[in-house]
C-alpha positions as protocol buffer text, in pm:
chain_id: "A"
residue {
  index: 1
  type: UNK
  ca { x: 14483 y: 18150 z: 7877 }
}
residue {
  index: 2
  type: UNK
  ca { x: 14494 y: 18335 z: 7563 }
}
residue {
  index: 3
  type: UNK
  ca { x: 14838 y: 18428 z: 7593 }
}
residue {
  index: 4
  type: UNK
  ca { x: 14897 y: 18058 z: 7605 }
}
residue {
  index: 5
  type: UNK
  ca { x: 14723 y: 17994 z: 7269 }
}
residue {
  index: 6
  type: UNK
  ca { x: 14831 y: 18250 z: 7115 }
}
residue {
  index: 7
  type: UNK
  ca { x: 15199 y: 18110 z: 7242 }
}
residue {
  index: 8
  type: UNK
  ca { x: 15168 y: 17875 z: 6911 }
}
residue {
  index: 9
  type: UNK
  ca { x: 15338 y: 17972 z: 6599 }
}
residue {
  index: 10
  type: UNK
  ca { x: 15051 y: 17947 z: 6401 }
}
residue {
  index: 11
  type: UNK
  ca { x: 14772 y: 18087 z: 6616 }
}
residue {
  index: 12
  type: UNK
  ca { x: 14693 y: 18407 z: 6553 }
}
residue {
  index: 13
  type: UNK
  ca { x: 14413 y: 18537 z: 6787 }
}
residue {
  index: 14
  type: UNK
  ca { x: 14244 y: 18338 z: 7071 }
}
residue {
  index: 15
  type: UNK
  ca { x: 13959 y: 18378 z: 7268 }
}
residue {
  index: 16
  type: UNK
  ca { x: 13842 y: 18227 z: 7536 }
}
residue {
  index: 17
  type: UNK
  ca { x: 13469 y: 18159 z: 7727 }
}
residue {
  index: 18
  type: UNK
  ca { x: 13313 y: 18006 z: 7992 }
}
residue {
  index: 19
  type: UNK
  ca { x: 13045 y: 17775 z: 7950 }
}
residue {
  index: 20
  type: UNK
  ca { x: 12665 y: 17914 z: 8090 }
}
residue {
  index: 21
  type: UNK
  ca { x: 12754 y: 17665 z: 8440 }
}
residue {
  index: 22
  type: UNK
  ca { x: 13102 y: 17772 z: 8404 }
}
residue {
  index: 23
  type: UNK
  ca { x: 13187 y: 17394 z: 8465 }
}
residue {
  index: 24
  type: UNK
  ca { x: 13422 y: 17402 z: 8106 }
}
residue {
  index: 25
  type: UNK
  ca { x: 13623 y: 17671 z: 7952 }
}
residue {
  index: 26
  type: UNK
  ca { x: 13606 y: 17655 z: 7551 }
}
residue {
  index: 27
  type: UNK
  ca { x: 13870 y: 17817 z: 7329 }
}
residue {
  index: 28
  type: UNK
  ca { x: 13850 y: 17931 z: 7021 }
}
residue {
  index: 29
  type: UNK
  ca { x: 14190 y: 17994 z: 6779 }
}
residue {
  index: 30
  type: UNK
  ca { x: 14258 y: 18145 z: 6479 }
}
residue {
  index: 31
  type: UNK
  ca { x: 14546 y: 18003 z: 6229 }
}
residue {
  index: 32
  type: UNK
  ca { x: 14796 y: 18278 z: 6061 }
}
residue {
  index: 33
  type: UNK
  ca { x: 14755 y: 18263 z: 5680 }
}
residue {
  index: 34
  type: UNK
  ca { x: 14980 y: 17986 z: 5526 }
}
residue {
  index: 35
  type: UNK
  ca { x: 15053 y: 17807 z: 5887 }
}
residue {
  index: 36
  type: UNK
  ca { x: 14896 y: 17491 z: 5993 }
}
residue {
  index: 37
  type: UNK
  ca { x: 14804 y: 17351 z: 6358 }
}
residue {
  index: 38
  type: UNK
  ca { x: 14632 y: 17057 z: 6491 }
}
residue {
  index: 39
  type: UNK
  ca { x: 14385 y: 17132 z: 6809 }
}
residue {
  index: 40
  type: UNK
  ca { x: 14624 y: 16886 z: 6975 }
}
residue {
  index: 41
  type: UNK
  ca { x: 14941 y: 17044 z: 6898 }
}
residue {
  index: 42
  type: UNK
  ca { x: 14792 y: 17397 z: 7027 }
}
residue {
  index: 43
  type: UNK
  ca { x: 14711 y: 17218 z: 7381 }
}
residue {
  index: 44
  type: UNK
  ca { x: 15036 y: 17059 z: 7415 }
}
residue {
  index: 45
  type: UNK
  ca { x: 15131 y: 17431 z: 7389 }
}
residue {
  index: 46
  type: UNK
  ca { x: 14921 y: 17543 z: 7610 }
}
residue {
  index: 47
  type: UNK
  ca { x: 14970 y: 17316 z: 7853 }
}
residue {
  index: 48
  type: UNK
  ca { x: 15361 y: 17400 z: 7901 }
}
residue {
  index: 49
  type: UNK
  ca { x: 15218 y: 17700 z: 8010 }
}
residue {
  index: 50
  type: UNK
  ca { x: 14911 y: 17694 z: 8181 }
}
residue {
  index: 51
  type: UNK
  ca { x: 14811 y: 17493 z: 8492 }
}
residue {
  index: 52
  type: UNK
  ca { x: 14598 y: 17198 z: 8430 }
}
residue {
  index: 53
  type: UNK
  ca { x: 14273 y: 17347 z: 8566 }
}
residue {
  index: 54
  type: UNK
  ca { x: 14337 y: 17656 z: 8339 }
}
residue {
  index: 55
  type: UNK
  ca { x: 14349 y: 17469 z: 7994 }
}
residue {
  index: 56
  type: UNK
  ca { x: 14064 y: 17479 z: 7802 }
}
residue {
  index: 57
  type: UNK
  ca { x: 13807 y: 17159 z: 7791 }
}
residue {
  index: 58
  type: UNK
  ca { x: 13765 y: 17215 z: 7423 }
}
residue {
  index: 59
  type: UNK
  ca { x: 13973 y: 17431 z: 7163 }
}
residue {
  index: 60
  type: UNK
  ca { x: 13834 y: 17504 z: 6813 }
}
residue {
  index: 61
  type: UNK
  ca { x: 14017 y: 17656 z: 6510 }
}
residue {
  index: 62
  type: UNK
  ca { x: 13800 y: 17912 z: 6294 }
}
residue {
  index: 63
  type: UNK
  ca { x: 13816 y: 18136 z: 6034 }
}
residue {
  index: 64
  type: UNK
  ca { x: 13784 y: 18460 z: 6218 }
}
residue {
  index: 65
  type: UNK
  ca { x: 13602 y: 18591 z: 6487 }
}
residue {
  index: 66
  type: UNK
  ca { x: 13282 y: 18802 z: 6551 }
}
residue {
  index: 67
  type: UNK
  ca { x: 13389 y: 19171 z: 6583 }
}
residue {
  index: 68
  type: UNK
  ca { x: 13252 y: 19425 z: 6868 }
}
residue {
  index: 69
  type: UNK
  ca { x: 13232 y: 19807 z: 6639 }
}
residue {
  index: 70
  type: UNK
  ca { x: 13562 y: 19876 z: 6800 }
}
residue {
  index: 71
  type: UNK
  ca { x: 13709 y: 19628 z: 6593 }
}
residue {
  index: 72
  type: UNK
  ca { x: 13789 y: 19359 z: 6925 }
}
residue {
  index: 73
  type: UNK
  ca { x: 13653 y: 19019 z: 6944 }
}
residue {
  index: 74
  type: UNK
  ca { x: 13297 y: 18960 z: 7013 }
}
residue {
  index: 75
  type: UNK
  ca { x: 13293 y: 18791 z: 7349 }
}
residue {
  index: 76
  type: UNK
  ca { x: 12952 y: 18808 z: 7340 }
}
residue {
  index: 77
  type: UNK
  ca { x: 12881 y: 18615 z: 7043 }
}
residue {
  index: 78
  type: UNK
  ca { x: 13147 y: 18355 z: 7128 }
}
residue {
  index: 79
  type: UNK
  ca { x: 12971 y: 18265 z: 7455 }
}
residue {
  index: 80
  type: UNK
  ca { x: 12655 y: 18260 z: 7230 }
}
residue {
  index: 81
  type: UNK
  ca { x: 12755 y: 17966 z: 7077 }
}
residue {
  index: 82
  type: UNK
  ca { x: 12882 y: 17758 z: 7409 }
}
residue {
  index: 83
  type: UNK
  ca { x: 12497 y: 17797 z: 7521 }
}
């Protein structure tokens, strides 16, 4: 799924999370510095390459991400904030 996102021109990083039912999948994007993307333009992506049970219920684009010490996103803290 992140592959997908990240499939975009202008998204960067992706990450992806299961909500605490695991009924929805929420995404979460980054933009590269100078690009531009609407949340619907980043689906139609993603849905050229994903199966429609795979696409994300809800995509959000962010500033960064949460960092683990090993410098990777914080998956942790990104399902923190589906709950």
């Amino acid at each position: 799924m992140e592959a997908a996102l990240c499939a975009h021109p202008a998204v960067s990083e992706a990450g992806v999370v299961a909500s605490p039912d695991r009924n929805a999948l929420r995404a979460f994007v980054t933009v590269a510095p100078g690009a531009a993307a609407a949340v619907a333009e980043i689906r139609a992506q993603a849905a050229a390459l994903l199966p429609s049970y795979a696409l994300p219920d809800h995509i959000e684009i962010r500033d960064g991400f949460a960092r683990t010490s090993t410098g990777k996103i914080d998956r942790k803290a990104l399902a923190a904030e589906v709950t």
